[in-house]
C-alpha positions in Angstrom: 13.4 38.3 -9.6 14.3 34.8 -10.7 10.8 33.7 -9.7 9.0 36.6 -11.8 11.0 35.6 -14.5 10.4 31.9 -14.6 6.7 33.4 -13.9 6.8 34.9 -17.4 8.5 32.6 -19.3 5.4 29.9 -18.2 2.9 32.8 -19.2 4.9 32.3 -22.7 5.1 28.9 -22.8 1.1 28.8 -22.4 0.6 31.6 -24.9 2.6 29.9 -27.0 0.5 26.4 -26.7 -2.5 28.8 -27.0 -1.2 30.3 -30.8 -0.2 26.6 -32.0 -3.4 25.0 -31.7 -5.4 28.5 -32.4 -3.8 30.3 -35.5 -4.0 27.2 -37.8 -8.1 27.3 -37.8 -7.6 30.8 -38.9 -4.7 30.9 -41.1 -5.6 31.0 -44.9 -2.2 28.8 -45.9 1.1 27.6 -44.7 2.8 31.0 -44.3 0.8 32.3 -41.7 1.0 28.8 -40.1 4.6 28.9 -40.3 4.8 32.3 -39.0 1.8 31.6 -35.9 4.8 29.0 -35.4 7.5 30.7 -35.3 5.9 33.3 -32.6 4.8 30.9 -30.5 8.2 29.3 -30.2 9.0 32.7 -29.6 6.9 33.5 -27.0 8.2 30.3 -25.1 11.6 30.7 -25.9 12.7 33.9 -25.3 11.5 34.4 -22.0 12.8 30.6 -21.0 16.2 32.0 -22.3 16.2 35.2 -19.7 14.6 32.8 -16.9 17.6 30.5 -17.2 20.2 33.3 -17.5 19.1 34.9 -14.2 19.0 31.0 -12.9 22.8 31.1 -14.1 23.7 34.3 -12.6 22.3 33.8 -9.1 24.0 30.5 -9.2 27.1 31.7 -10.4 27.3 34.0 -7.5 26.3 31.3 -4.4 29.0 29.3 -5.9 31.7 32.2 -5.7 30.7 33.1 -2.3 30.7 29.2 -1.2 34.1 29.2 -2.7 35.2 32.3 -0.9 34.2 30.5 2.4 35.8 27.6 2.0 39.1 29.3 0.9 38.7 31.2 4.6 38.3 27.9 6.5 41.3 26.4 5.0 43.4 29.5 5.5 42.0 29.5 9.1 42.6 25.6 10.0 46.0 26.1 8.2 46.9 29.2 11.2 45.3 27.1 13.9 47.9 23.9 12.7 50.6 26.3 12.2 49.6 27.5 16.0 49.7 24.2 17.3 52.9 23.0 15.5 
């Protein structure tokens, strides 16, 4: 999932370059240049910004589970010490 995402947010980021260098040899003034701007930062933003979230989750969730693990080691070293007085 994460890879499809960062997938499409580089399809964005390249439609993106495509729009800034295209639009402004059609655009008929600095509105639509502005605007060919604006949805090309779209384009590479937005998906960028779901790509990192799902980075963010995943990692989230490794870093719970690594925690969990490490709390069970400690409780089990702790009954093995207790064990061996």
């Amino acid at each position: 999932m994460r890879q499809l995402l960062w997938v499409v947010s580089m399809l964005g980021a390249i439609l993106g370059a495509c729009l800034v260098i295209l639009i402004p040899l059609a655009a008929n003034g600095a509105p639509q240049e502005a605007a060919a701007a604006g949805l090309a930062l779209a384009f590479a933003v937005i998906p960028y910004c779901f790509a990192r979230a799902a980075s963010e989750i995943v990692t989230i969730a490794k870093e719970a589970k690594r925690d969990k693990a490490i709390e069970d080691l400690r409780a089990i070293v702790e009954q093995i010490a207790q064990e061996r007085g």
